[in-house]
TORDRENSE-758856 format. One record per residue: x, y, z of N, C-alpha, C in turn; residue in one letter. Coordinates in pm, whole numbers, always signed. Layout:
TORDRENSE-758856
X, Y, Z, X, Y, Z, X, Y, Z, A;
...
This chain:
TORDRENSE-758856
+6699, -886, -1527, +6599, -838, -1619, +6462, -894, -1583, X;
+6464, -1005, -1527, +6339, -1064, -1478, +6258, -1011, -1385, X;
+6377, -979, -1318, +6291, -903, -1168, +6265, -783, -1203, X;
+6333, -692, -1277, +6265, -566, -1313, +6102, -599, -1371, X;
+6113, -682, -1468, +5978, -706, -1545, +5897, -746, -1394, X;
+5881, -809, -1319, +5780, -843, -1273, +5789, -732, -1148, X;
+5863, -661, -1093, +5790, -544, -986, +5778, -429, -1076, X;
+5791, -439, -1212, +5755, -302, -1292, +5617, -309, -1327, X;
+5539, -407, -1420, +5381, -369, -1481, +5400, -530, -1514, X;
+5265, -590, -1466, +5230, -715, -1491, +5105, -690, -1568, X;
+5061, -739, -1682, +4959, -745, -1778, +4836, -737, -1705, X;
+4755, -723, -1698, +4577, -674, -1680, +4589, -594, -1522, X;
+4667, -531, -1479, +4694, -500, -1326, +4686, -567, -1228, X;
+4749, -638, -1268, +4801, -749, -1162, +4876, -649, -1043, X;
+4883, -700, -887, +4982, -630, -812, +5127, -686, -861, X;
+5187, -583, -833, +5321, -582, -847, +5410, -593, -741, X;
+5361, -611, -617, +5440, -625, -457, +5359, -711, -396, X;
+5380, -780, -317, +5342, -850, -213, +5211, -775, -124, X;
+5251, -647, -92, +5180, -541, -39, +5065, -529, -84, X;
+5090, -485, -204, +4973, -434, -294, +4858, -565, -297, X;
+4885, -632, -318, +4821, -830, -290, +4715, -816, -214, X;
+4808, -757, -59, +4729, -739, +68, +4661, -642, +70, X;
+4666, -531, +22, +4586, -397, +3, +4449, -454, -46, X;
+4485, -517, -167, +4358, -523, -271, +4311, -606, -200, X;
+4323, -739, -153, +4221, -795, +9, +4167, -757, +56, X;
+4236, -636, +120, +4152, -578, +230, +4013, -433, +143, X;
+4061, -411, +18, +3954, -350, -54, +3829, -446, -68, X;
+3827, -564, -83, +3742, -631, -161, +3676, -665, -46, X;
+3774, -685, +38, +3702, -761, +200, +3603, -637, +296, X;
+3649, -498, +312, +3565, -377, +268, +3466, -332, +223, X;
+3472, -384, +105, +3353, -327, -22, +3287, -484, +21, X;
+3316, -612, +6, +3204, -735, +65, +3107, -673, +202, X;
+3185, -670, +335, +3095, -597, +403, +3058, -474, +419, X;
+3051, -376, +339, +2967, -266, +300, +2852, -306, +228, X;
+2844, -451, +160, +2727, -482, +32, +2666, -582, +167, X;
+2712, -628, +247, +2645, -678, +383, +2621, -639, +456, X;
+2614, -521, +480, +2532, -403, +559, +2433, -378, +491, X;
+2440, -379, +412, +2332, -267, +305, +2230, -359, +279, X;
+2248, -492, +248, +2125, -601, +244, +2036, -648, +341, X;
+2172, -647, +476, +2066, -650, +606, +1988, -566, +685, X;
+2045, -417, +597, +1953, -256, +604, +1827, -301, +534, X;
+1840, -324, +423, +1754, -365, +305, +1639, -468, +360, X;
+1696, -608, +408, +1590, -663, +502, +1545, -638, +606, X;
+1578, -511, +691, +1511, -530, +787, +1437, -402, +746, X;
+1482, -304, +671, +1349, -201, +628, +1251, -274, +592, X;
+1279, -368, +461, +1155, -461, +395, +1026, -519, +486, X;
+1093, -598, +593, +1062, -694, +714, +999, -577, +852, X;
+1069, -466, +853, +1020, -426, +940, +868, -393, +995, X;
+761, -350, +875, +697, -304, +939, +563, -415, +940, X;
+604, -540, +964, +518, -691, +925, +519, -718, +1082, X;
+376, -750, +1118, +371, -815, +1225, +484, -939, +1305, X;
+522, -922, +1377, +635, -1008, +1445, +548, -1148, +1466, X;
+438, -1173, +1477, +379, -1335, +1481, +351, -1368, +1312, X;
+392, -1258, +1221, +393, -1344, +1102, +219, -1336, +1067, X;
+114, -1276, +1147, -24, -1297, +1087, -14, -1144, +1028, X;
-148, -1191, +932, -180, -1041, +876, -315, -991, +951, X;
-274, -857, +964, -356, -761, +1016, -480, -733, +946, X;
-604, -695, +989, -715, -680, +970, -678, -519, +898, X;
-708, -536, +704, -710, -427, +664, -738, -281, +705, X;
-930, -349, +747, -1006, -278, +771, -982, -170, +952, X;
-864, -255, +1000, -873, -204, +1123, -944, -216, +1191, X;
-1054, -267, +1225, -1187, -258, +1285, -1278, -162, +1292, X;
-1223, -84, +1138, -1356, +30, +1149, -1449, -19, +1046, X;
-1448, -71, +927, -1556, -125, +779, -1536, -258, +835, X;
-1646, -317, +860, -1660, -480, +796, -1727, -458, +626, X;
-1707, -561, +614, -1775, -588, +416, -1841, -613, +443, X;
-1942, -604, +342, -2051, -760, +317, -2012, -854, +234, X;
-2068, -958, +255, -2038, -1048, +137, -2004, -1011, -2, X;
-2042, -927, -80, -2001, -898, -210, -1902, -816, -183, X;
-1772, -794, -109, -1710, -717, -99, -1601, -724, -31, X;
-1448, -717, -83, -1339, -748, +15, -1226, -635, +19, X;
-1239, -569, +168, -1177, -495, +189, -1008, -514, +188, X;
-922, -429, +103, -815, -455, +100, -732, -335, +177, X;
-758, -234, +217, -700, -95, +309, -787, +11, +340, X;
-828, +30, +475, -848, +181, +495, -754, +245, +574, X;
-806, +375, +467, -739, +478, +547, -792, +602, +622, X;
-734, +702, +697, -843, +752, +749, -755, +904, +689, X;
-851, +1027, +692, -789, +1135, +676, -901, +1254, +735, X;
-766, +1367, +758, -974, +1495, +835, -917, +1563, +742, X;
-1079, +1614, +724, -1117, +1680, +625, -1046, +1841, +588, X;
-1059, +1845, +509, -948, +2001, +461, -1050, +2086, +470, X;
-1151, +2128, +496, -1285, +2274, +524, -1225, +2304, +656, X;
-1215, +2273, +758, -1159, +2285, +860, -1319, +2370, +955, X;
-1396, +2286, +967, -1546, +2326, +992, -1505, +2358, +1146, X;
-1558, +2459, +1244, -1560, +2460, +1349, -1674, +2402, +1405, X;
-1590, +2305, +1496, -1704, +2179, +1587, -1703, +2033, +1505, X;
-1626, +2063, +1389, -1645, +1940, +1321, -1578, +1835, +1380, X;
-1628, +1648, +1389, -1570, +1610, +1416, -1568, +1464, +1293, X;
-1552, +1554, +1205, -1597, +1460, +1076, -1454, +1380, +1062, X;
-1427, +1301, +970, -1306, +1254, +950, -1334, +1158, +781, X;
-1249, +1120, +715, -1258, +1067, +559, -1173, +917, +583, X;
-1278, +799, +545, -1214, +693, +537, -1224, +661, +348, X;
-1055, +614, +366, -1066, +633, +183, -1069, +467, +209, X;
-1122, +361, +155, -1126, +262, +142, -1119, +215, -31, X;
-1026, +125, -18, -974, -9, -171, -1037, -92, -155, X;
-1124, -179, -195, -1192, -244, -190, -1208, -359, -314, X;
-1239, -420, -359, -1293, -529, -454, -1430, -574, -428, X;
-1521, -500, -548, -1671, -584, -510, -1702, -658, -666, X;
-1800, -710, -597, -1771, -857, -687, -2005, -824, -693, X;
-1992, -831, -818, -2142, -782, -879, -2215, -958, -806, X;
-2299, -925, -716, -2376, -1076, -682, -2557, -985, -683, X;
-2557, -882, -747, -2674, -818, -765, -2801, -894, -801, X;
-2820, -988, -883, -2876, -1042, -994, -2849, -1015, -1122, X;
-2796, -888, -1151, -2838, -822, -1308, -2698, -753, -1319, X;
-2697, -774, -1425, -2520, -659, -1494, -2567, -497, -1443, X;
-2484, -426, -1379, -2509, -303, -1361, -2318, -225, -1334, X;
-2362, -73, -1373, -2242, -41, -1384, -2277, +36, -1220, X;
-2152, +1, -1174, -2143, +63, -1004, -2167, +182, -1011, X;
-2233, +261, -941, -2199, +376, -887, -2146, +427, -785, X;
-2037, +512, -784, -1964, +552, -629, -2013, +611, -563, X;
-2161, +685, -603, -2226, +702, -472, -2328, +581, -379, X;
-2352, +459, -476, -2395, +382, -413, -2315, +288, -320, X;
-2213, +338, -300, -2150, +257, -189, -2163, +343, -103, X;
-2151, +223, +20, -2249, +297, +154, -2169, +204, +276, X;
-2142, +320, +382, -2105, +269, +501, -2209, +316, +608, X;
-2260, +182, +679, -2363, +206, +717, -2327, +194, +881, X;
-2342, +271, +1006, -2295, +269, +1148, -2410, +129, +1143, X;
-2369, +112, +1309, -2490, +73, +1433, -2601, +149, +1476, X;
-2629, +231, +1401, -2734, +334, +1479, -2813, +374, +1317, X;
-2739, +303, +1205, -2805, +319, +1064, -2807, +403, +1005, X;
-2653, +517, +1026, -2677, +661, +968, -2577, +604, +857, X;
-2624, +646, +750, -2570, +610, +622, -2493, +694, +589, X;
-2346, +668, +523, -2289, +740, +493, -2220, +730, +302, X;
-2244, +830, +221, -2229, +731, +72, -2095, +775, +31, X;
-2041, +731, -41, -1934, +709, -111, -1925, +832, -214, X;
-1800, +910, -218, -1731, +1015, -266, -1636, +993, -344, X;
-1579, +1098, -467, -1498, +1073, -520, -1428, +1191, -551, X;
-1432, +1303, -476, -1414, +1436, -456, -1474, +1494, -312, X;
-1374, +1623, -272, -1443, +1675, -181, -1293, +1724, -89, X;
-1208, +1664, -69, -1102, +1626, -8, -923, +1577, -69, X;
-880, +1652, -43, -713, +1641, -122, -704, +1485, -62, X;
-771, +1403, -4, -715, +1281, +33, -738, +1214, -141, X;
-829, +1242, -173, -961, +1153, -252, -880, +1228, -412, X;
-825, +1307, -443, -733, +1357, -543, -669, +1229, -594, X;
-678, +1236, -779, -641, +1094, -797, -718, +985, -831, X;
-831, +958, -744, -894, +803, -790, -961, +854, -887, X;
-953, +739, -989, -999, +688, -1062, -1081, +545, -1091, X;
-1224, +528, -1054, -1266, +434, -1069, -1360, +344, -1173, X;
-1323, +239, -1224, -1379, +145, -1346, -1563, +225, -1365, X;
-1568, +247, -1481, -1714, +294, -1470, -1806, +195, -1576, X;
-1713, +78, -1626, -1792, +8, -1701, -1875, -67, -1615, X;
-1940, -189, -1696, -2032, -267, -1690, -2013, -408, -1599, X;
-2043, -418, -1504, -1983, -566, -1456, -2112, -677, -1435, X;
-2097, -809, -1507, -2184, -861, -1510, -2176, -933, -1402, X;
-2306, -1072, -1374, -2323, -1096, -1228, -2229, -1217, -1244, X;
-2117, -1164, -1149, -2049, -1246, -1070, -1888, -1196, -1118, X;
-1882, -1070, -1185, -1751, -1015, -1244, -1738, -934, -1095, X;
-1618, -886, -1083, -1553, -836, -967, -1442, -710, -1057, X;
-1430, -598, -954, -1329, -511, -996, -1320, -436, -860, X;
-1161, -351, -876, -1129, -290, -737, -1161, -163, -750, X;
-1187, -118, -636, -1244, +50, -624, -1179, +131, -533, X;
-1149, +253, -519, -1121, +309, -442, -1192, +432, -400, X;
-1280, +448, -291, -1395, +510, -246, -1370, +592, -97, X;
-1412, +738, -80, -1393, +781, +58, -1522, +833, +82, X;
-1518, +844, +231, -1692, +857, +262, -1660, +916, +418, X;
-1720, +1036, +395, -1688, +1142, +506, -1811, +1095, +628, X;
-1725, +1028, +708, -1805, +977, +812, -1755, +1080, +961, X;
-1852, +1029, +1082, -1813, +1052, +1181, -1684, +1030, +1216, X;
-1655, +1072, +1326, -1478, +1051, +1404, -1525, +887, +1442, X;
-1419, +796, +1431, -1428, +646, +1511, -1544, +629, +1484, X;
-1626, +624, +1348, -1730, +535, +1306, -1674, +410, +1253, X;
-1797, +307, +1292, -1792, +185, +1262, -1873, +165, +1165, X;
-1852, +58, +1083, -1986, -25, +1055, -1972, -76, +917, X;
-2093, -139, +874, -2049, -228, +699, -2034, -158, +608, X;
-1947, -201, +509, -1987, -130, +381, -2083, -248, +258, X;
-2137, -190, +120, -2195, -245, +116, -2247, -148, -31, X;
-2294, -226, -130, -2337, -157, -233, -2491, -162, -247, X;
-2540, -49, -250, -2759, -28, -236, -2776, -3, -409, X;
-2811, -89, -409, -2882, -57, -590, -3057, -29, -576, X;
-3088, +7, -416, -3229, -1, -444, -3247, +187, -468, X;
-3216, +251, -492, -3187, +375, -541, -3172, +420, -671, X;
């Protein structure tokens, strides 16, 4: 009677054979490295696309330097949707953080941001114009001197223009 009870149904599903013991091992041992694949998928997607010396990359790419009141956190680049023949225009959407060192509380304007080449052709800051630029929304309050807020600004420059960006309040 004993042995029937214990290869018939053991309370919470317990195995009932020796076999079954080994089965459920090899499930668990299975399903462990399937959840260890998937984490070291997981880290190396995460990890992958980080510089291999561990430094961080220059946001800006080497196309915007800042100025001092201003810290570039990503550009991006995009061409323009008119599709102009001969054009060789191109849209850098730049994130940024500027930090009011004006003298005086003033509320930013997004056309007063300005990327300015080596050759001094000014280019101002957009917030429409382009399906890249769809979306931002930027702070339009008041920032007093020495308050800071982030922006996100595109400015239809030349192809492979360089040069600072930079906020002109003399306008």
């Amino acid at each position: 009677m004993l042995g029937s009870q214990i290869r018939g149904s053991l309370p919470h599903g317990l195995p009932t054979r020796a076999g079954d013991a080994c089965e459920s091992r090899r499930k668990a041992s299975r399903v462990k490295r399937l959840f260890s694949i998937a984490a070291i998928c997981a880290v190396f997607a995460l990890t992958g696309c980080q510089d291999p010396n561990g430094a961080q990359s220059d946001p800006a790419k080497g196309l915007v330097r800042p100025a001092t009141d201003i810290v570039i956190k990503s550009v991006r680049t995009f061409a323009p949707n008119d599709s102009v023949a001969g054009s060789n225009d191109e849209y850098y959407v730049i994130t940024f953080t500027f930090t009011n060192d004006q003298g005086l509380a003033l509320a930013p304007r997004i056309d007063h941001f300005v990327v300015q080449d080596i050759q001094n052709r000014r280019y101002f800051g957009v917030e429409t114009g382009n399906v890249a630029l769809v979306g931002i929304s930027n702070y339009e309050g008041v920032l007093k001197v020495g308050d800071s807020h982030d922006y996100t600004v595109g400015f239809r420059v030349a192809q492979n223009t360089t040069g600072t960006l930079f906020y002109d309040n003399s306008f």
